[in-house]
C-alpha positions as CSV (number, residue, x, y, z in Angstrom):
1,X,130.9,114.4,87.3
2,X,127.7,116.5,86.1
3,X,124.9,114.5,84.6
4,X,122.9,116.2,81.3
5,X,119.9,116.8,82.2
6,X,118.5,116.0,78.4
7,X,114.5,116.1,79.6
8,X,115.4,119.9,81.0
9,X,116.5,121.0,77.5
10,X,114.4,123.2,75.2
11,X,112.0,121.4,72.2
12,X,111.2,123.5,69.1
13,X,108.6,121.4,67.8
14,X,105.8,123.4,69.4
15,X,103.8,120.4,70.4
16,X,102.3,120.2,73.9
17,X,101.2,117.3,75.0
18,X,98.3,116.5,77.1
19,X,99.5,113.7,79.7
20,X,102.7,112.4,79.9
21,X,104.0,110.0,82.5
22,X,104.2,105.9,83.5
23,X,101.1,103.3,83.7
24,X,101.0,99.6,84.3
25,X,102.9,100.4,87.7
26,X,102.2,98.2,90.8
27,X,102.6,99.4,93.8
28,X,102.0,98.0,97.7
29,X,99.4,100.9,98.9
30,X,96.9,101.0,102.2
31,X,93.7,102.1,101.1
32,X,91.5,103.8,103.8
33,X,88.1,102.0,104.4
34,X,85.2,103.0,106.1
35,X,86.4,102.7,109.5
36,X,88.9,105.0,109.0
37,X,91.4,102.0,109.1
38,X,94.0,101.0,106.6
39,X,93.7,97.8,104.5
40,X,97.1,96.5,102.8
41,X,96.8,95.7,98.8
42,X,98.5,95.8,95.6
43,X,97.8,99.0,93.3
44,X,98.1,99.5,89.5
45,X,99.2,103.4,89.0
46,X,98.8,105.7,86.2
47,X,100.5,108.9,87.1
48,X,100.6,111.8,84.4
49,X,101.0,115.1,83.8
50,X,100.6,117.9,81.2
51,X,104.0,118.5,79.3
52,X,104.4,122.3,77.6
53,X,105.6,122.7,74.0
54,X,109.0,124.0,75.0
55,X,109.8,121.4,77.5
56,X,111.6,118.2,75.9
57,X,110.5,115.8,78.7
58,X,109.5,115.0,82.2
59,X,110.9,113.7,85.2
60,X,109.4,110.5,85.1
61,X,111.4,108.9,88.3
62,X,109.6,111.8,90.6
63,X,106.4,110.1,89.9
64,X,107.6,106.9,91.6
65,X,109.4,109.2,94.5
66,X,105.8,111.2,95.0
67,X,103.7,108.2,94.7
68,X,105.8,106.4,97.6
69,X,105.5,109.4,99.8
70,X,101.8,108.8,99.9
71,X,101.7,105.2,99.2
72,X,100.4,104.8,103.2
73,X,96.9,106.4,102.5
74,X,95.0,106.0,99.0
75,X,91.8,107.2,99.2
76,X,89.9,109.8,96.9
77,X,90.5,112.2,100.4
78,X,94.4,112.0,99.3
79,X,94.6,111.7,96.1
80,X,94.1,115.5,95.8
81,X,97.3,116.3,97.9
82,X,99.3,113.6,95.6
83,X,98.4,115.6,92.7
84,X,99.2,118.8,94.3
85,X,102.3,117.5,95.1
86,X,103.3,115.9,91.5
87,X,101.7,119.6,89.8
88,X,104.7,121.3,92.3
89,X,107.7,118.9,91.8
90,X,106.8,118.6,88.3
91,X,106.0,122.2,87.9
92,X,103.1,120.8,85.8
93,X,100.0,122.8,84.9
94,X,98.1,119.6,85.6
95,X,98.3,116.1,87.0
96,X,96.1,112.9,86.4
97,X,96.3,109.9,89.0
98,X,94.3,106.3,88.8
99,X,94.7,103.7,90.9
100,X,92.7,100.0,90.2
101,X,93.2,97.7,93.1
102,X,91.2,94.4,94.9
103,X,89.5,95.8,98.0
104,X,88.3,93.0,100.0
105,X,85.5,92.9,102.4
106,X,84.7,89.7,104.7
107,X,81.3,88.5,104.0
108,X,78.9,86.5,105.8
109,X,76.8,83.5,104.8
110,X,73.3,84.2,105.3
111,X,72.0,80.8,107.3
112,X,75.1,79.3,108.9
113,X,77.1,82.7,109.6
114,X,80.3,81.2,108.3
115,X,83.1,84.0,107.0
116,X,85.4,84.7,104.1
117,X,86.6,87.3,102.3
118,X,85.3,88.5,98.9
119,X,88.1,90.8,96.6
120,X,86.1,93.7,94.4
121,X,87.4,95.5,91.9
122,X,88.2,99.0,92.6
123,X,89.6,102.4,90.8
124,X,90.0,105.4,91.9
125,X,90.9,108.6,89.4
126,X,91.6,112.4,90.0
127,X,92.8,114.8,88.3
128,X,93.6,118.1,88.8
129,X,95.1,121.5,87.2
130,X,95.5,123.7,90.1
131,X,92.1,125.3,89.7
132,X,89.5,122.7,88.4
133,X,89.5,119.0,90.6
134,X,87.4,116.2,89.6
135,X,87.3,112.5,91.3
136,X,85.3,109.3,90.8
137,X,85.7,106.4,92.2
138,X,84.4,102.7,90.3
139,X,83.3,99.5,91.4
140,X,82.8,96.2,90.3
141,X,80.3,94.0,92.3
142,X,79.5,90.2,91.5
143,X,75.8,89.6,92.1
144,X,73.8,86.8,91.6
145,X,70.8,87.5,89.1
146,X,67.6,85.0,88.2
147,X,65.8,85.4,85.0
148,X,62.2,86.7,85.4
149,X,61.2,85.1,81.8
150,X,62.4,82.0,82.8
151,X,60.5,82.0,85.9
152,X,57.3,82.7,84.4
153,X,57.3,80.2,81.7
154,X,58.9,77.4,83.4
155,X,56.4,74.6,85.5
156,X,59.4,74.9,87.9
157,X,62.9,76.3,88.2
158,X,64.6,79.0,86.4
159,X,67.9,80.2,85.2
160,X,70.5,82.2,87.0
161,X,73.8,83.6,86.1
162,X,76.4,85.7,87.9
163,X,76.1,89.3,87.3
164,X,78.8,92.1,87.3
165,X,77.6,95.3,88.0
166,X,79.7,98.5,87.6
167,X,79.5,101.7,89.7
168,X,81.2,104.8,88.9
169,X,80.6,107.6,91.2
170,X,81.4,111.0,91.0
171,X,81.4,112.1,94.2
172,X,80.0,115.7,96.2
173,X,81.0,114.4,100.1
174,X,82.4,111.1,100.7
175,X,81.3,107.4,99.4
176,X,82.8,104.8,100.7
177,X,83.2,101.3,98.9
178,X,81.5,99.6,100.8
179,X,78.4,101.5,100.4
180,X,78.6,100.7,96.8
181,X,79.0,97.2,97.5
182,X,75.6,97.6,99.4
183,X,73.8,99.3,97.0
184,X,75.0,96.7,94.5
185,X,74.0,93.6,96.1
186,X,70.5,95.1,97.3
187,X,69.6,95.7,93.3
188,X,70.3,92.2,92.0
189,X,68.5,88.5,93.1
190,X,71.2,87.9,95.5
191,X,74.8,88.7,96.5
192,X,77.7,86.7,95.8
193,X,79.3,84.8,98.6
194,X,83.3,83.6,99.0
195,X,81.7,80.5,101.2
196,X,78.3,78.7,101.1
197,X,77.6,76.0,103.1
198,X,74.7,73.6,102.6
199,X,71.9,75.6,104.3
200,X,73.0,78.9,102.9
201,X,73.2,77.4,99.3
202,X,69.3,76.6,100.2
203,X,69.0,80.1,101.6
204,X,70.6,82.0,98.3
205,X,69.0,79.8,95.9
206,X,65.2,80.7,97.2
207,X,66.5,84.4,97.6
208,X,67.4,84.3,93.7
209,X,64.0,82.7,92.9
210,X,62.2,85.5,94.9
211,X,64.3,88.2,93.1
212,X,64.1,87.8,89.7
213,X,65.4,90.3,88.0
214,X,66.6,91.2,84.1
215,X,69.8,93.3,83.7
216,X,67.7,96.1,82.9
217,X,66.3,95.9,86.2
218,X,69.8,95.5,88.0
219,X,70.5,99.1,86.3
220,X,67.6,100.6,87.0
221,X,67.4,99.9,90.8
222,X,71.1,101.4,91.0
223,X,70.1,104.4,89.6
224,X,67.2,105.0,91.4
225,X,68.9,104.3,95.2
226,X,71.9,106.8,93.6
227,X,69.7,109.7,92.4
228,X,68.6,109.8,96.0
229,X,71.9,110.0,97.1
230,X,73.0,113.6,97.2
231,X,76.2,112.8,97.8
232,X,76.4,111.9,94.0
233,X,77.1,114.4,91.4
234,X,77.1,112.2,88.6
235,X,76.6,108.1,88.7
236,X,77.7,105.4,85.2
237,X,76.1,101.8,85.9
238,X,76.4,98.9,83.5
239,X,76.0,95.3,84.2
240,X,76.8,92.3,82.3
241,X,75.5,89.3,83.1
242,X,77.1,85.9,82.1
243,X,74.3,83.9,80.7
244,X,74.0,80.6,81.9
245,X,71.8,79.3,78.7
246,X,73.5,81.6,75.8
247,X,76.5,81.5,74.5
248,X,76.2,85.4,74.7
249,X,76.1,87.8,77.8
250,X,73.0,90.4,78.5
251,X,74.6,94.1,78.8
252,X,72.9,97.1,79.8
253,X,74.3,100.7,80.8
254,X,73.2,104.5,82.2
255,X,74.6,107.6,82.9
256,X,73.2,110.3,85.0
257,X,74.5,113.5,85.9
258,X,72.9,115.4,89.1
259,X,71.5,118.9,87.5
260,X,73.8,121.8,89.0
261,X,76.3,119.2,90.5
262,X,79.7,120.5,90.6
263,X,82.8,118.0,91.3
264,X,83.1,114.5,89.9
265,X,86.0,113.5,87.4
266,X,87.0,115.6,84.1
267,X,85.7,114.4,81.0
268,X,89.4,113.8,79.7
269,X,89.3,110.9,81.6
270,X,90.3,108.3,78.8
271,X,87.5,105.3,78.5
């Protein structure tokens, strides 16, 4: 019996259509960290690509065929063969991929050395058209942040709040997350910790208190440690802080773009 094949059919409506494909897709994946070793974790896919104004449809199942082919190594390294790959089965002009998954690193508590492991929000994105390639890779850092108002007007004590300070990077050479992480916890009062015991609490309280910072400063310090970077052809860094005496959250946000840079991800890249 011979199938139709209805999406290989002609369309005369003239209407070409930027990205076509599946989201909301999870998927087991190993992502590569910085050892060049493979951590296990749940990915949400959006796989796409460009649809001419003659072509009906697209073959939608090949993106779940192409994506398991590569679902062993995720990084922003790979991504640009997986989008070579969908471009040629596809026989696309271009191809968009983004991946969000919890990357977790094991973190230890400052005084007592105890161990856990902290999950941080990740997504990768790349897109290509066979000529042009653009990448960026986001993350989301909790970081513990202590009001420098407060601290100056106060006999004794001052408020804190937990932080949550975006990264996106659009990469020259290779960032890794957990250089992100670094820079994000080295720009705020204090990191975030999966396990405190007494003496650490002690330790990350006085930490905070030494730190003060507003979320405006949190931004700014980014900033400055990535414009150094040259690894970094374009940076976006917003943090939102959770405010532990409003019933509001503080909110600030950058963008930067390295003059000259070339790479990073394409500006189609939807918000």
């Amino acid at each position: 019996m011979t199938l139709i094949d209805l999406q290989a059919t002609p369309d005369t409506r003239q209407v070409e259509l930027d990205q076509v494909g599946i989201r909301d897709l999870s998927y087991p994946i190993a992502v590569l960290d910085h050892k060049n070793e493979r951590q296990q974790t749940i990915g949400c896919f959006r796989l796409s690509v460009h649809l001419p104004e003659h072509s009906k449809g697209t073959h939608m199942s090949r993106l779940v065929e192409i994506l398991h082919s590569h679902r062993q190594a995720i990084s922003l390294r790979t991504l640009p063969i997986l989008l070579q790959d969908l471009r040629q089965s596809l026989q696309a002009q271009s191809a968009q991929v983004e991946v969000r998954f919890p990357y977790f690193l094991e973190r230890i508590a400052p005084a007592s050395g105890q161990s856990a492991m902290l999950d941080y929000d990740c997504t990768f994105f790349a897109e290509s058209d066979g000529v042009e390639l653009g990448l960026s890779m986001k993350v989301t850092v909790p970081v513990t942040t202590l009001c420098p108002c407060s601290k100056a007007i106060s006999d004794y004590g001052a408020h804190n709040q937990r932080g949550y300070l975006s990264i996106e990077v659009k990469p020259i050479r290779p960032i890794w997350i957990e250089e992100l992480v670094e820079v994000a916890e080295t720009s705020a009062s204090a990191p975030v910790y999966p396990l405190l015991k007494r003496v650490d609490e002690r330790q990350v309280t006085m930490q905070a208190y030494d730190n003060p910072v507003f979320v405006e400063d949190i931004v700014r310090n980014v900033a400055v440690k990535l414009r150094l970077d040259e690894r970094v052809a374009a940076f976006t860094v917003e943090c939102v802080n959770h405010e532990s005496i409003h019933n509001h959250s503080a909110y600030a946000r950058t963008s930067w773009e390295r003059p000259g840079a070339t790479g990073g991800a394409s500006s189609k890249r939807p918000g």
